[in-house]
VOGU-3710 file (C-alpha; in Angstrom, 3 decimals, decimal comma):
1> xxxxxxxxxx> 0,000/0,000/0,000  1,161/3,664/-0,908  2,532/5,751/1,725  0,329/9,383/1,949  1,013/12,839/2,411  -1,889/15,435/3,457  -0,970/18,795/4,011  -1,709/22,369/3,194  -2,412/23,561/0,210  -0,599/26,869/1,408
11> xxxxxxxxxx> 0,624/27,751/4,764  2,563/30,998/6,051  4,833/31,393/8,680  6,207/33,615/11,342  5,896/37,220/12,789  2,877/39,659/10,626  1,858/36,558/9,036  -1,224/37,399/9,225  -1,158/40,123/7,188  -1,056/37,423/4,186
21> xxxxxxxxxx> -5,280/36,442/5,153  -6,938/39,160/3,724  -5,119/38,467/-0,087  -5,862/34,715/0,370  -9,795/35,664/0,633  -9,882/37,748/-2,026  -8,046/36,308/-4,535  -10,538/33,671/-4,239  -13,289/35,988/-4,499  -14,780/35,084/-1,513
31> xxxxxxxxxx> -17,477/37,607/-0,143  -17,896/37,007/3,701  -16,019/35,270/6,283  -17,480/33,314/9,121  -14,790/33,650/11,741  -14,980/30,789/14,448  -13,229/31,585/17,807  -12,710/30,941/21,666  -14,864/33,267/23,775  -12,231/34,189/25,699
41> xxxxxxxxxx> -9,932/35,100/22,587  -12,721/37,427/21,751  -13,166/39,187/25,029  -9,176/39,591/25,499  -8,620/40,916/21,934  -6,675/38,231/20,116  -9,558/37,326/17,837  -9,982/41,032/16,395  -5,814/40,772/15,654  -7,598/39,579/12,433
51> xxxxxxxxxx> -10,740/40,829/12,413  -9,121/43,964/12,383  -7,083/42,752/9,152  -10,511/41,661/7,271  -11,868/45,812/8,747  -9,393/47,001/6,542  -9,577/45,070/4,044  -13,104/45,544/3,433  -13,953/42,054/4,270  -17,010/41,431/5,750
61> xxxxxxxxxx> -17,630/38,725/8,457  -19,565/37,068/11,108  -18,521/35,927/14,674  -18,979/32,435/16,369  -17,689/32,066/19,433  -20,094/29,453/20,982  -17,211/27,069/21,506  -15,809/24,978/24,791  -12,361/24,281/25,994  -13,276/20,227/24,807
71> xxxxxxxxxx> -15,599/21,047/21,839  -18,973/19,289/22,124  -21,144/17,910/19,487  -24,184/20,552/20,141  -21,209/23,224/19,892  -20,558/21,612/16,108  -24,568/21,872/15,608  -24,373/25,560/17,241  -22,276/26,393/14,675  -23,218/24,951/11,264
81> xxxxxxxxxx> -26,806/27,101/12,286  -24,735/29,976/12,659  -22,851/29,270/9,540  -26,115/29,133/7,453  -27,574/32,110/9,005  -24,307/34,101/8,594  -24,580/34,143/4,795  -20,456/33,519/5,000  -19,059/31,912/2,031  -15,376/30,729/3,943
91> xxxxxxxxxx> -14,637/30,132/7,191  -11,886/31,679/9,142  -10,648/29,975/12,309  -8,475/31,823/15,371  -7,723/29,601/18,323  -6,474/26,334/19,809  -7,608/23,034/18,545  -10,956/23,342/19,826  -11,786/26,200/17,800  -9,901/24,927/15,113
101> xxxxxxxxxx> -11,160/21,305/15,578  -14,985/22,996/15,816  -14,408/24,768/12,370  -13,533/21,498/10,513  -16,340/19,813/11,428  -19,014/22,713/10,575  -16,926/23,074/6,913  -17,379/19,197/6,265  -21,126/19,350/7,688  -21,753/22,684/5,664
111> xxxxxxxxxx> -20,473/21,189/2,055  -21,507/17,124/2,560  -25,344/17,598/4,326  -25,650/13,875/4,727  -23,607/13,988/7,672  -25,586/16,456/9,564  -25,154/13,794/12,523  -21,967/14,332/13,755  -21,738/11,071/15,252  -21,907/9,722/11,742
121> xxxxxxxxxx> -18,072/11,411/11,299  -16,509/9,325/13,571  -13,580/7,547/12,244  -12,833/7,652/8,457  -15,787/8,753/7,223  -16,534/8,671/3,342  -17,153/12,443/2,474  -17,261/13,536/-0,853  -16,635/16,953/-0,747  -14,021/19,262/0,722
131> xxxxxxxxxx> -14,836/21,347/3,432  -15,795/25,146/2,840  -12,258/26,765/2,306  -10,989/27,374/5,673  -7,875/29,739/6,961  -6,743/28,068/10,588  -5,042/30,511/12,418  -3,449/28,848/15,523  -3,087/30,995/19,023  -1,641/27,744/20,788
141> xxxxxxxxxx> 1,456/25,815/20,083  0,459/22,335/20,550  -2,358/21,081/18,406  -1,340/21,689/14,896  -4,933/21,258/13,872  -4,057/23,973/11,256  -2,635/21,105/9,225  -4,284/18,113/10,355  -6,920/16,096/8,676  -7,892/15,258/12,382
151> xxxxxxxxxx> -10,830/16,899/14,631  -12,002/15,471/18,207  -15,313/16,236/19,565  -16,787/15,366/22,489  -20,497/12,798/23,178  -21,500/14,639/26,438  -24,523/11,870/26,259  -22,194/8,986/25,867  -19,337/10,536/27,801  -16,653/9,807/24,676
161> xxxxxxxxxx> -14,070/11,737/23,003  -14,469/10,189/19,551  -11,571/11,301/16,513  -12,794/12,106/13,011  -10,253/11,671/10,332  -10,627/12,972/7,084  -8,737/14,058/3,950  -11,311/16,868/3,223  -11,267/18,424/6,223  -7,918/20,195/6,267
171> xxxxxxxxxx> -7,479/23,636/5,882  -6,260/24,830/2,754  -4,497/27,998/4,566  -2,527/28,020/7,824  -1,301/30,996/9,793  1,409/30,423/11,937  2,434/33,600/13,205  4,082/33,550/16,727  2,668/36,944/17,524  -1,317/35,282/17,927
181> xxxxxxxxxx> 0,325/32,631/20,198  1,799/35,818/22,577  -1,434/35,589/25,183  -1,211/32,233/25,905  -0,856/31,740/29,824  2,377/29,588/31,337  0,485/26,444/31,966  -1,326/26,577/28,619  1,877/26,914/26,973  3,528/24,330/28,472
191> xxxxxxxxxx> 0,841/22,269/27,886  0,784/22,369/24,356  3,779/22,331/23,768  4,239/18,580/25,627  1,129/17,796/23,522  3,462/18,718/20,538  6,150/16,548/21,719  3,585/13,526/22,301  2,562/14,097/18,433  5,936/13,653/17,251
201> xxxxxxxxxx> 7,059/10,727/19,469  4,124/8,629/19,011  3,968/9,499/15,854  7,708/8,335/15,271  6,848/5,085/16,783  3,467/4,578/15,628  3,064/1,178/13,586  2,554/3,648/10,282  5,493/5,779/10,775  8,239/5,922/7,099
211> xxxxxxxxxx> 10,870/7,840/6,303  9,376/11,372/4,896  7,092/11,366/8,360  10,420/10,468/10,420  12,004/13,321/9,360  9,220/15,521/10,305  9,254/13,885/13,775  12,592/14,110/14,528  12,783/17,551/13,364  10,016/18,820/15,864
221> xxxxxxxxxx> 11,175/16,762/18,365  14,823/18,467/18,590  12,989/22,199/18,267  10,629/21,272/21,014  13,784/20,172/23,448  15,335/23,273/23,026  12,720/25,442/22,840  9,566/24,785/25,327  11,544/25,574/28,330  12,589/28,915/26,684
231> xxxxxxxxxx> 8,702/29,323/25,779  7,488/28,892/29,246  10,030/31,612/30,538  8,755/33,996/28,093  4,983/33,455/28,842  5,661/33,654/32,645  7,768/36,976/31,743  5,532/38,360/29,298  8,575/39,511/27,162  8,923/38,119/23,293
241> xxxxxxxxxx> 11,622/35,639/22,423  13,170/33,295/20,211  11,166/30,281/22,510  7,312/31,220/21,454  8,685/31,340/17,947  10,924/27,576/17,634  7,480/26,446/18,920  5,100/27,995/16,649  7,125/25,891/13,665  7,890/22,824/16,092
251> xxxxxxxxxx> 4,162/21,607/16,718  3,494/22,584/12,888  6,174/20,236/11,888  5,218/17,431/14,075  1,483/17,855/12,346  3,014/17,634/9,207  3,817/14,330/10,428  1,607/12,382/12,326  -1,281/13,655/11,064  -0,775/11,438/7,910
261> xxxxxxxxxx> 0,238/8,328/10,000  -1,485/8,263/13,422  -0,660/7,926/16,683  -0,902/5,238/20,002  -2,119/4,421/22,876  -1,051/7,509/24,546  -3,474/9,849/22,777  -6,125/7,121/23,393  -5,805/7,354/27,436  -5,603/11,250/27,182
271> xxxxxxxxxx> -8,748/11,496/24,663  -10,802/8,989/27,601  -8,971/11,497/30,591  -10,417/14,280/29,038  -14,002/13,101/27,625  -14,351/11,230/32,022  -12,960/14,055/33,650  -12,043/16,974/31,658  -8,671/16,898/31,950  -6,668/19,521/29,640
281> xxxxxxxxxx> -5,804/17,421/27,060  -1,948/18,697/26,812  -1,597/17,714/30,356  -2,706/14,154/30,249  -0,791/13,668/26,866  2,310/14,936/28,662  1,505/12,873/32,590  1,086/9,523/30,026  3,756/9,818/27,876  6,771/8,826/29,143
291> xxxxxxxxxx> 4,406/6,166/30,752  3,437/4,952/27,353  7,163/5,059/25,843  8,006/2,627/29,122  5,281/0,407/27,679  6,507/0,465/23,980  9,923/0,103/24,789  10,617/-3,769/24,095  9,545/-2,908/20,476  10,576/0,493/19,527
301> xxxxxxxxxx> 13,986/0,610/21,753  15,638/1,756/18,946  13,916/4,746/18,020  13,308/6,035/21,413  17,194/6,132/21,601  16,816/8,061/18,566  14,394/9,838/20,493  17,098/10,584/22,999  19,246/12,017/20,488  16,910/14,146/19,161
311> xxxxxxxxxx> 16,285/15,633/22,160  20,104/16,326/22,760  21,225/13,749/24,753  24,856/12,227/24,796  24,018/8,655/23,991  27,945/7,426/23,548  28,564/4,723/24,805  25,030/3,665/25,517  23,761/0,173/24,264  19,966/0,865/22,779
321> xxxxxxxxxx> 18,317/-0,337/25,551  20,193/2,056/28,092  19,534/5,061/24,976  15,971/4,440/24,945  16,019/4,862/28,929  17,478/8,003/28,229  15,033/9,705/26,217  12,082/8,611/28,518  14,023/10,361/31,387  14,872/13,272/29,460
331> xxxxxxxxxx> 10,983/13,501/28,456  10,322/13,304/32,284  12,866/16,191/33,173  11,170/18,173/31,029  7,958/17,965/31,628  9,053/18,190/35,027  10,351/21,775/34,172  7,880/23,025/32,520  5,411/21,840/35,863  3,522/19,420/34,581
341> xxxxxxxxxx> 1,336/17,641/37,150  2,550/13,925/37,796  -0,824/12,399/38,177  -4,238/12,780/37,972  -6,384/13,100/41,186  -9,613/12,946/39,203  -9,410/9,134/38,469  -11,626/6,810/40,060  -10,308/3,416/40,592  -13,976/1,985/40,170
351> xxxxxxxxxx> -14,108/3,788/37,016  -10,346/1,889/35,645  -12,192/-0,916/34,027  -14,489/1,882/31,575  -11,732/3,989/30,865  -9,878/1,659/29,951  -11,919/-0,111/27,666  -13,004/3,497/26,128  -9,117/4,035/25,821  -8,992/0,865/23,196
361> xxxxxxxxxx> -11,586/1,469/21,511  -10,343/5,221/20,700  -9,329/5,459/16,832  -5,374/6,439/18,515  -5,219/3,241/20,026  -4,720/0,834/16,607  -1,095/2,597/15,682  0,482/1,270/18,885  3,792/-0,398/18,108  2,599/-3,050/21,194
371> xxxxxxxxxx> -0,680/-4,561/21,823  -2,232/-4,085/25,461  -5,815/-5,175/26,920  -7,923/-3,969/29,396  -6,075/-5,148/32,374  -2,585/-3,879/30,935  -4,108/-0,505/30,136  -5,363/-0,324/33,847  -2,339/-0,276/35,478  -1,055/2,322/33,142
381> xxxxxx> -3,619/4,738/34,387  -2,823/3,454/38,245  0,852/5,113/37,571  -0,883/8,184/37,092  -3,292/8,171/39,981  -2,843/9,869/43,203
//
């Protein structure tokens, strides 16, 4: 079977990059924009660093902001009656991946009707159109759903994160400009940016991973090591820096990647933490992984010690085994520095059994390098309880 590459079908990148999204609606011939964005964007300003671009343009658009931090399945229906109402023509998303993640699935609803239910996404579904055209403007460095064909919503009802992948849904522009990601608090940014480093190591381990992916993974992982700490400093000092802007392009690059060949059991756990309990979904990506690299170890040891290497350490002299050790510690100390939380009080140990079932039967869970059941998965989660 052929190896496949999805990405944008134009992206820009770094500082004023923005400046590039009124030509891109325009020379289309687009009319009005239906801008989809965190409430809290909007009330701090953030949003309107575009909006303001499309005032001056002359671009007319409408504002959704009815979005939540884990973007819910009456949020999706929310919006694709705003979208009709708006009269918009293209859709312009500003945010993290909910936002982002919201806007994909209103732009496949809006263009293929027939799957109004948004259940009826779930997994691969077999859309035949693409999505309206979408700009994804990201203000977090971490999801990289500006160049995914991934979105995650949320069954309240059924209490599920369930993962929609799809070819059609990825935006055709991306906006990665480091000043939109400036606003982003210290634990948000550290976060994300340990949800960027999960992306690239499971996706350099994940069953699917090849060479053109690998060297998007390995890339993203060495500009995540030396940049996230730098990031963090610069969000808890409010000052600019070289940090905010390795990780704008680092989670982008690790996107690139294992958007087009999956990911593990890691983002399974961390989809069921967050659908059970809402846990931020950078945090229980970052308490799991070096959890879940432990787990794949006896069949990936040799790319977690390139892993290691990536991420700057010495491994001379190290056999692959001790190598591989190496870059799980190194992920520890650095999550560590950035204060990530080491487990999660929320869990319920007569609740182990359901998550953990939910956890394998998340779409993450079949690129695993090594197979685990129920009662394997359990005592994963016990290493993160309190």
């Amino acid at each position: 079977m052929a190896d496949r590459i999805v990405l944008n079908t134009i992206s820009y990148h770094g500082k004023g990059a923005i400046d590039e999204i009124p030509g891109e609606i325009q020379r289309r011939g687009y009319q009005k924009a239906f801008v989809c964005s965190d409430p809290d964007l909007v009330k701090f300003g953030v949003t309107a660093k575009v909006t303001d671009k499309l005032d001056a343009a002359g671009i007319v658009w409408s504002l959704f902001d009815g979005i939540k931090p884990n973007p819910t399945i009456q949020n999706v229906q929310d919006g694709v009656a705003a979208y009709k109402g708006s009269g918009a023509d293209c859709i312009v998303t500003v945010g993290g991946g909910s936002a982002m993640d919201t806007a994909k699935a209103i732009g496949i609803i809006i263009n293929n009707p027939e799957f109004a239910d948004v259940r009826s996404l779930e997994g691969v579904a077999p859309t035949k159109n693409h999505a309206v055209f979408t700009i994804a403007v990201p203000t977090t460095a971490g999801t990289a759903a500006e160049v995914t064909i991934n979105y995650v919503i949320t069954d309240v009802e059924k209490v599920r994160k369930f993962v929609c992948v799809d070819t059609n849904d990825a935006p055709e522009v991306a906006v990665v400009d480091p000043d939109m990601m400036a606003t982003m608090p210290v634990s948000l940014t550290a976060a994300t940016g340990m949800d960027a480093l999960t992306h690239a190591i499971e996706g350099y381990t994940t069953k699917a991973a090849w060479e053109l992916t690998d060297m998007f993974h390995l890339k993203a992982i060495e500009l995540i090591s030396k940049n996230l700490r730098d990031a963090v400093a610069e969000a808890k000092s409010g000052q600019p820096g070289s940090g905010r802007e390795g990780m704008a392009l680092a989670q982008y690059i690790a996107g690139m990647g294992f958007s087009n060949v999956g990911l593990g059991i890691d983002h399974a756990m961390a989809h069921t933490l967050s659908a059970h309990y809402d846990t931020p979904h950078g945090v229980a990506c970052a308490m799991l992984l070096p959890i879940a690299m432990e787990f794949n170890k006896p069949v990936v040891a040799e790319r977690l010690a390139d892993v290691a290497r990536a991420m700057g350490v010495d491994t001379t002299g190290m056999s692959v085994d001790e190598a591989a050790d190496a870059a799980i510690a190194a992920v520890r100390q650095l999550s560590e520095d950035v204060n990530i939380p080491k487990v999660c009080e929320a869990i319920k140990a007569d609740e182990l059994d359901q998550i953990a079932d939910d956890a394998l039967a998340d779409a993450c869970y079949p690129g695993n390098p090594r197979e685990a059941d129920r009662d394997t998965v359990v005592e994963l989660f016990r290493k993160i309880m309190a």
